[in-house]
Backbone as CSV, one residue per row, in Angstrom:
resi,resn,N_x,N_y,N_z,CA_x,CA_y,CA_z,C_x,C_y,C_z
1,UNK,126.339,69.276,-8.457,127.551,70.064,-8.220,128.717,69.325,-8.874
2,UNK,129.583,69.743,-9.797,130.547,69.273,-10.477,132.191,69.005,-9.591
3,UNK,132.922,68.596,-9.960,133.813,67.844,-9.068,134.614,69.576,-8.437
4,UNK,135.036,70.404,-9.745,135.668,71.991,-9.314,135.340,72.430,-8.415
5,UNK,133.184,72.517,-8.729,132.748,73.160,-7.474,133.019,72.798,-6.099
6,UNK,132.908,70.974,-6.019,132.776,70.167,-4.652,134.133,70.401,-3.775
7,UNK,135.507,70.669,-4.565,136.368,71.008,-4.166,136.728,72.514,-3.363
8,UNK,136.221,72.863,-4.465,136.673,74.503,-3.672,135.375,75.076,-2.711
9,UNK,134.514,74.051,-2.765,133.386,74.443,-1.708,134.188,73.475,-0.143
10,UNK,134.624,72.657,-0.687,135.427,71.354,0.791,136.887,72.446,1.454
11,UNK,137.271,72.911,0.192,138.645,73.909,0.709,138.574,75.017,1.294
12,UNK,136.959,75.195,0.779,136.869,76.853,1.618,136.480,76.412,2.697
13,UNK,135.780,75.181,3.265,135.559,74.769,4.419,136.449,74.526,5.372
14,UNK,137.461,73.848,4.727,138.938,74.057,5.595,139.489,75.184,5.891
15,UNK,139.498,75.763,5.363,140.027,77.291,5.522,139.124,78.156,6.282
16,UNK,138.127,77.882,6.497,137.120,78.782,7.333,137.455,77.907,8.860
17,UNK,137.778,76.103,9.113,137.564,75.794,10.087,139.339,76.576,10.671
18,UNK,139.933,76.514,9.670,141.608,76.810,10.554,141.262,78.091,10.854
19,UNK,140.497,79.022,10.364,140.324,80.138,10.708,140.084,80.498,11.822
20,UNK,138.958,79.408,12.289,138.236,79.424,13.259,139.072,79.127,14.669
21,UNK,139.741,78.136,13.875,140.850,77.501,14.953,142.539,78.560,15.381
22,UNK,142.499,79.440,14.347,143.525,80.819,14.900,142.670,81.827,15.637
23,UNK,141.338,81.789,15.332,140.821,82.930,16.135,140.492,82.539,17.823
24,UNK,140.064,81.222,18.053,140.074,80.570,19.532,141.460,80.594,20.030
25,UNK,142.951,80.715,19.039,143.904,81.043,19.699,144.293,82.474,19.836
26,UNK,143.319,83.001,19.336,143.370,84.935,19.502,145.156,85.260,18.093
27,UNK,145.233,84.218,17.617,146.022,84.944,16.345,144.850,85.761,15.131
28,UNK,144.893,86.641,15.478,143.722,86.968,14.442,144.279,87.436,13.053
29,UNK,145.435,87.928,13.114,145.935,88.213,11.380,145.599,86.827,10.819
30,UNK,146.026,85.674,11.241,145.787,84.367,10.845,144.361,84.240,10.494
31,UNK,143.632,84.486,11.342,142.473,84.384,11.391,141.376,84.794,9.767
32,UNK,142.033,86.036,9.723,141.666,86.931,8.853,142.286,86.483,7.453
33,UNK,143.172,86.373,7.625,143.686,85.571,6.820,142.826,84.135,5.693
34,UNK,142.874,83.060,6.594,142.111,82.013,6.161,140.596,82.667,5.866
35,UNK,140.176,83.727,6.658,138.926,83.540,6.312,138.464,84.620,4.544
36,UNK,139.633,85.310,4.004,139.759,86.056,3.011,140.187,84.683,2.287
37,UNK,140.826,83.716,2.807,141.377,82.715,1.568,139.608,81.944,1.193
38,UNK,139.054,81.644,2.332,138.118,80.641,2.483,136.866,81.556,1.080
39,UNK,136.484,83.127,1.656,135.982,83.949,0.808,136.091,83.387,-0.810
40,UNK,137.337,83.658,-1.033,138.290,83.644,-2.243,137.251,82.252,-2.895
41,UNK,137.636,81.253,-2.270,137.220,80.159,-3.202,135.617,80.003,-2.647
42,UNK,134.819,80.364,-1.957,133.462,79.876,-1.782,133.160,81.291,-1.552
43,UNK,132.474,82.449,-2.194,132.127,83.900,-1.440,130.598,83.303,-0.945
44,UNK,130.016,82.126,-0.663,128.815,81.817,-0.084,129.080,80.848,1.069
45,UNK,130.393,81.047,1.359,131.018,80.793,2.741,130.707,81.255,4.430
46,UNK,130.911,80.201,5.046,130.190,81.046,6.668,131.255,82.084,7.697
47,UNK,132.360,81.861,6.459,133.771,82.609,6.423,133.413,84.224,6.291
48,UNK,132.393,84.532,5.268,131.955,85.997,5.062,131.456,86.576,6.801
49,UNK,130.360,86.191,7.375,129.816,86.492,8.673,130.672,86.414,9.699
50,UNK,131.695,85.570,9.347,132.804,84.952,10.703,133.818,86.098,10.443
51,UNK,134.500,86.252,9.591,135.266,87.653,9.211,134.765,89.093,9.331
52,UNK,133.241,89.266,9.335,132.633,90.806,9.648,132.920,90.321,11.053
53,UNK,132.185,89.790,11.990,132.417,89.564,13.266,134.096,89.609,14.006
54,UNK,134.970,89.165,13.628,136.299,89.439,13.755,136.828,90.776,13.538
55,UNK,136.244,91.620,12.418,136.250,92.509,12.669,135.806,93.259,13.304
56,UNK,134.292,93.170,13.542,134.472,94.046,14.882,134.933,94.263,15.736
57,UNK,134.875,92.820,16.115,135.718,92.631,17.635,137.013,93.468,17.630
58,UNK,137.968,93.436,16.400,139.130,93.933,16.424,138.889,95.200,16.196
59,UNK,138.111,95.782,15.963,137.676,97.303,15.845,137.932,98.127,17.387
60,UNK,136.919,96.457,18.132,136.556,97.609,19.559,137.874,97.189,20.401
61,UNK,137.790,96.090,20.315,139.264,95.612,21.422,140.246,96.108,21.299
62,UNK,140.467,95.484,19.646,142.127,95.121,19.570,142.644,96.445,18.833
63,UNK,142.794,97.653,18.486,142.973,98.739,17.428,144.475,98.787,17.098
64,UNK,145.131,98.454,17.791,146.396,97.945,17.230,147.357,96.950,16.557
65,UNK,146.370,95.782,16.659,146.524,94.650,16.337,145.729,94.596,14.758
66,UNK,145.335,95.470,14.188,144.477,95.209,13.646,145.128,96.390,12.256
67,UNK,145.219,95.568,11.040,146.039,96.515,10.045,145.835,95.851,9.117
68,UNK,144.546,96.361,7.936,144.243,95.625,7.140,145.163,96.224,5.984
């Protein structure tokens, strides 16, 4: 893995964990957020599964909160 890849595979990791860390605070635009940034630079990210799941949830719960 070349130094570009190792990076933007380490950044999408950050960005999937803050993600993770707005969604345990129920900010979920945030949420959604990092996890479209995390996408962006790794689309073989655990950010893809963690973002369908957020969405659902915000499908069934939240329908107002929720404005893509």
């Amino acid at each position: 893995m070349n130094s570009d890849k190792a990076s933007a595979h380490d950044l999408a990791e950050e960005l999937y964990e803050r993600g993770n860390a707005y969604r345990r605070e129920q900010r979920w635009a945030e949420a959604m957020n990092m996890y479209d940034a995390a996408l962006a630079h790794d689309p073989a990210s655990p950010a893809g599964p963690a973002r369908e799941m957020l969405t659902e949830i915000m499908n069934f719960y939240c329908k107002d909160y929720y404005n893509p």
